[in-house]
C-alpha positions as a Markdown table, in Angstrom:
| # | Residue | x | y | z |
|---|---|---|---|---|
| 1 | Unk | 50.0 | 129.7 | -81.8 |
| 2 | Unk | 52.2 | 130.1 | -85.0 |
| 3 | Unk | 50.4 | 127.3 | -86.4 |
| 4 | Unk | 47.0 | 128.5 | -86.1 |
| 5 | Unk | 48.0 | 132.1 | -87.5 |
| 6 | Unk | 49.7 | 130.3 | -90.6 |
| 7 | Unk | 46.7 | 128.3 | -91.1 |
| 8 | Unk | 44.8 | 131.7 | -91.0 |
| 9 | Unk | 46.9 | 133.4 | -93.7 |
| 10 | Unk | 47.0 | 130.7 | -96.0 |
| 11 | Unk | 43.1 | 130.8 | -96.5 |
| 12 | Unk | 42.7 | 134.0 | -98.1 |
| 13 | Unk | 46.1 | 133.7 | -100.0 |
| 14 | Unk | 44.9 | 131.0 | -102.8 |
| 15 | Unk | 41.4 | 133.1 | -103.4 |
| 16 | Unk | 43.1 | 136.6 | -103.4 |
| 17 | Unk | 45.3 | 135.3 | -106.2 |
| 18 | Unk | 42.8 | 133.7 | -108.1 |
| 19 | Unk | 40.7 | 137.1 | -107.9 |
| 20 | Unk | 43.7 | 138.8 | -109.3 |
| 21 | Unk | 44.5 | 136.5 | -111.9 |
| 22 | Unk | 40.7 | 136.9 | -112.9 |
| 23 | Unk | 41.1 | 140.5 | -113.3 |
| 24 | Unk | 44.1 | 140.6 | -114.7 |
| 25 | Unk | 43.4 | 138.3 | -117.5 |
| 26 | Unk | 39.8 | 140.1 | -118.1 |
| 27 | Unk | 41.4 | 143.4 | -118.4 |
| 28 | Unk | 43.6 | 142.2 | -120.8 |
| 29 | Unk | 40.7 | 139.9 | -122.9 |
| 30 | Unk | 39.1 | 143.5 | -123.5 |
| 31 | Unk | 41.6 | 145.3 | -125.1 |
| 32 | Unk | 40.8 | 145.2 | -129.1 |
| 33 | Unk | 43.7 | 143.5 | -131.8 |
| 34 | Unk | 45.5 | 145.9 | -133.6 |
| 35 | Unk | 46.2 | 144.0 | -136.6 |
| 36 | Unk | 48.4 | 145.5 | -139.7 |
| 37 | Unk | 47.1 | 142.7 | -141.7 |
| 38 | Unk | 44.8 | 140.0 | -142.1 |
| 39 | Unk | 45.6 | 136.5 | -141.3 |
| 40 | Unk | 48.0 | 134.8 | -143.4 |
| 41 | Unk | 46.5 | 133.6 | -146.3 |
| 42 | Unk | 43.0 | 134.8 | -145.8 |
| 43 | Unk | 42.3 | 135.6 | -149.4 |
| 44 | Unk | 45.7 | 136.6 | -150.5 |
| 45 | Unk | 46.8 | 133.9 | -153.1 |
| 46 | Unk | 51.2 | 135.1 | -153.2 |
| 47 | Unk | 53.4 | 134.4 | -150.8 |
| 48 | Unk | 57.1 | 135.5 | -151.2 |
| 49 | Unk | 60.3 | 134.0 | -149.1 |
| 50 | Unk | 62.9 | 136.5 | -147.8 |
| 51 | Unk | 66.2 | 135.6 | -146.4 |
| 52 | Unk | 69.0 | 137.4 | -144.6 |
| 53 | Unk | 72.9 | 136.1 | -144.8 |
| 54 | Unk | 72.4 | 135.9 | -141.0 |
| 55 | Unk | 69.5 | 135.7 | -139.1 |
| 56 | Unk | 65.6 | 134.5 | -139.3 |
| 57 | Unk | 63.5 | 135.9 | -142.4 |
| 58 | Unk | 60.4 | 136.3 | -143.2 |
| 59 | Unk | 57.7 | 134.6 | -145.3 |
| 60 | Unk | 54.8 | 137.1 | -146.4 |
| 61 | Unk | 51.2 | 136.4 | -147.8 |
| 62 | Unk | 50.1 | 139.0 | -150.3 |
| 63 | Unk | 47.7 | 139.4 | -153.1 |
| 64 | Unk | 49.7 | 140.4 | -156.2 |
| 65 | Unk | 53.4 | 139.3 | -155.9 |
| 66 | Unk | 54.8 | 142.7 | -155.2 |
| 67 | Unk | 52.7 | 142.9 | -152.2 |
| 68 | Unk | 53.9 | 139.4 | -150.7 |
| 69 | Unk | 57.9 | 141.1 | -151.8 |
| 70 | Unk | 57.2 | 144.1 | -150.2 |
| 71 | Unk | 56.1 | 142.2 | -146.9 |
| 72 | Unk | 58.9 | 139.1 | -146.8 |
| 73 | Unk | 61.1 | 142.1 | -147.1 |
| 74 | Unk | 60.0 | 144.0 | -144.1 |
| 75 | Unk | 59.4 | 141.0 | -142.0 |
| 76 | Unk | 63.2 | 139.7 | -143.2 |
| 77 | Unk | 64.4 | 143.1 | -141.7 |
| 78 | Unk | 62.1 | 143.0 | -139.0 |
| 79 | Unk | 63.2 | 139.8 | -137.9 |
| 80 | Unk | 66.8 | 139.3 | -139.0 |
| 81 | Unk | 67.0 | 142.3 | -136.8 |
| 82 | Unk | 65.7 | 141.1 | -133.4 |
| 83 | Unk | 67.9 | 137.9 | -134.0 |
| 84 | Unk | 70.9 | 139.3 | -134.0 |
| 85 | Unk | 71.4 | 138.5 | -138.1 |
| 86 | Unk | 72.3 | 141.4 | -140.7 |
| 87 | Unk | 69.1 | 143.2 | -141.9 |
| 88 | Unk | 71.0 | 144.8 | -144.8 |
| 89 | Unk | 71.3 | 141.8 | -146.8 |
| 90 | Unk | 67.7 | 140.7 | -146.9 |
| 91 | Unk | 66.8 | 139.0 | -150.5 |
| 92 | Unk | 63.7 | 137.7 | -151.7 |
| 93 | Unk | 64.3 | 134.2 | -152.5 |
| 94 | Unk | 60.7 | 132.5 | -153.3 |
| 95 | Unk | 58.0 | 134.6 | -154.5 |
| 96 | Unk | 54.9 | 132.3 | -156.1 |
| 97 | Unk | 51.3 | 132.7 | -156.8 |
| 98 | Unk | 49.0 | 130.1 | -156.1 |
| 99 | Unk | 45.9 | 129.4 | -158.3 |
């Protein structure tokens, strides 16, 4: 008896989580990008390397070298941050334009 009631259970389980997977995954597909930028390097010809003393940087497209500073700086902080490194001692140690 225990054997047919399992084998009853187990055929709705597999299409009840595909169906929520489906909606789960379309809910989230709708939601719109918030992006602060544009993609890295989509018409932005500098790019600027910034380093902590600890930590992960950040490497920044931007189109005028202050720009790609500004931006290594911020991600630099942002990431030496979340890394467990020392945000305070962030430098900009590449900055280049490309032609």
């Amino acid at each position: 008896m225990s054997a047919k009631r399992l084998c009853q259970c187990s055929s709705w389980i597999l299409p009840s989580l595909i169906a929520v997977s489906l909606v789960l995954t379309a809910s989230c597909s709708s939601r719109a990008a918030k992006n602060r930028y544009p993609a890295s390097g989509v018409g932005d010809s500098c790019y600027a390397k910034a380093l902590p003393t600890v930590g992960e940087g950040g490497l920044a497209w931007g189109s005028s070298l202050n720009i790609a500073r500004q931006k290594s700086l911020n991600n630099c902080i942002r990431y030496a941050g979340r890394s467990g490194g020392t945000p305070d001692t962030c430098q900009v140690v590449l900055a280049k334009c490309k032609n």
